[in-house]
N, C-alpha and C positions, 0 to 999 in steps of 0.2 A: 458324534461330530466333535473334533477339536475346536476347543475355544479359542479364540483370538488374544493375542496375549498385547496389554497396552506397553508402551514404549515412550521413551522418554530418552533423546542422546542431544548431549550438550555439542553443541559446536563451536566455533569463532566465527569471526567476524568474516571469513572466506568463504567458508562454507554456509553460511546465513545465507549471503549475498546468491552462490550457486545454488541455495535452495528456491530462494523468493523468484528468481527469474522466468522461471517457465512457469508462475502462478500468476494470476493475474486479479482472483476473487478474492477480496480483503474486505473485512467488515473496519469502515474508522470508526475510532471510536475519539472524541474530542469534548473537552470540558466546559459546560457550561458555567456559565457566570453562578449560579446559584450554588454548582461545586458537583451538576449532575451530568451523567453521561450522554452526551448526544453519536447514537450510532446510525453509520450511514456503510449501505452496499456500494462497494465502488469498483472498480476495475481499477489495478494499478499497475504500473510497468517498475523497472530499476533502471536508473540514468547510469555513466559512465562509472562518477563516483562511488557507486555501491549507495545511493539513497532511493526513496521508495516515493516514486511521484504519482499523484492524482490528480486527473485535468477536472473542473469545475467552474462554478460561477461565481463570482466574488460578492453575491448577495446572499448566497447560501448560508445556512447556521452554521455546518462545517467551516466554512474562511470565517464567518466574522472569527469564531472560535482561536482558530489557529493563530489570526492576527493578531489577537487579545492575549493569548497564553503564551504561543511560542512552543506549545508541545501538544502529539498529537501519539496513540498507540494505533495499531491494526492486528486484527488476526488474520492471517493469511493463511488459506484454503488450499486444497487441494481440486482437483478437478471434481475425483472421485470426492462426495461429501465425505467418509467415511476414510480418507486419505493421510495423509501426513501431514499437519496444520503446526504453525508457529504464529506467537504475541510477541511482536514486538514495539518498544517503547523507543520516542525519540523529541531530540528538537525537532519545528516546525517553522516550515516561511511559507507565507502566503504570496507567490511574485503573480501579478497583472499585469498587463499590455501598457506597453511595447513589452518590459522584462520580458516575460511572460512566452514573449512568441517562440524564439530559439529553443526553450526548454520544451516547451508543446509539441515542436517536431521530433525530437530525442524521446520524449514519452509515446507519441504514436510509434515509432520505428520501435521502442524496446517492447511493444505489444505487438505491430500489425506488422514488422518490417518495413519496405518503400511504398511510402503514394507516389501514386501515378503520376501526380503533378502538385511539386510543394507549392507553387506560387497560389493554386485552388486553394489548398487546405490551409494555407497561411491567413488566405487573405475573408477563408471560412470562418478561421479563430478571430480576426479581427473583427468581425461582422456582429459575432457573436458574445462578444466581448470575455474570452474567458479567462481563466485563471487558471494557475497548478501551485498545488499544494506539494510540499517536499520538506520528506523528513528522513532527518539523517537517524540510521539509530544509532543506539545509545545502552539499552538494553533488552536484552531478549530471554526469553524460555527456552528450552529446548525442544530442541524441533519430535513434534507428541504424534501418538495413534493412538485411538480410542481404542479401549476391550477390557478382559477381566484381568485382575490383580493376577501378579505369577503364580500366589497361593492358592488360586482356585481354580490354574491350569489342570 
C-alpha cells in the first residue's frame, strides 16, 4: 500500500481566505493571563472582509481572553479529520450587543446561508445575549496534510 505523503503549500492571503470558507471546525486557541493556552471547539464562518468570526458569550474565558489581549490563533480543520488543516494567527475583537447583532447575522449566512426569518434569530441573539469574536489574520502556516516524510515514500 502506498504511503500517504504529508504536504505543506504556502499560500496568500486569497487563497487562505478560499481555503477557511467551506470549513467551519476550528479549535481557538487564546492566551491566558497566566501566559497559558486556553483551547476551545468552535464552529467558525469568514465575514465579507476575509476575517474568521466566532459567535459566543461574552462571559466565556475565550472573550474575556480576546478582550484582554486583542489576539486570538485557530486551527482550522477539515471535514475529513485526516484533511487539509491550516494555524492561523491574528488580531482579535471581542464586539457584544447591539455591536454585535449585524455581524451575527453575516456569521450565521457565511455557515448556514438564509434563516428563515432574521427578525426570530436576531431578536434569539438578543435574548441570549451574545457575542462574536473576529479575527483578522495576520499570520499563517501553510495550508498542511498529515503523512510520512517524502524520504520514506
Amino acid at each position: 500500500m502506498a504511503r500517504t505523503i504529508a504536504t505543506n503549500t504556502t499560500v496568500g492571503r486569497e487563497e487562505l481566505t478560499e481555503f477557511l470558507r467551506p470549513r467551519h471546525h476550528v479549535i481557538l486557541l487564546t492566551s491566558r493571563n497566566d501566559g497559558g493556552w486556553q483551547g476551545s471547539p468552535v464552529t467558525s464562518g469568514v465575514d465579507a472582509e476575509g476575517r474568521i468570526v466566532i459567535s459566543t458569550y461574552p462571559e466565556r474565558a475565550k472573550s474575556a481572553n480576546v478582550a484582554r489581549h486583542g489576539r486570538a490563533a485557530v486551527i482550522v480543520l477539515s471535514e475529513d479529520f485526516n484533511g487539509p488543516w491550516v494555524q492561523v494567527e491574528g488580531d482579535a475583537e471581542l464586539l457584544t450587543l447591539p455591536d454585535a447583532l449585524d455581524p451575527l447575522v453575516e456569521y450565521f449566512r457565511s455557515i448556514s446561508g438564509e434563516h428563515p426569518d432574521w427578525d426570530e434569530y436576531k431578536q434569539a441573539m438578543s435574548d441570549q445575549g451574545k457575542a462574536l469574536i473576529r479575527i483578522t489574520p495576520t499570520r499563517w502556516g501553510p495550508i498542511a496534510t498529515g503523512g510520512f516524510p517524502a524520504r520514506l515514500a
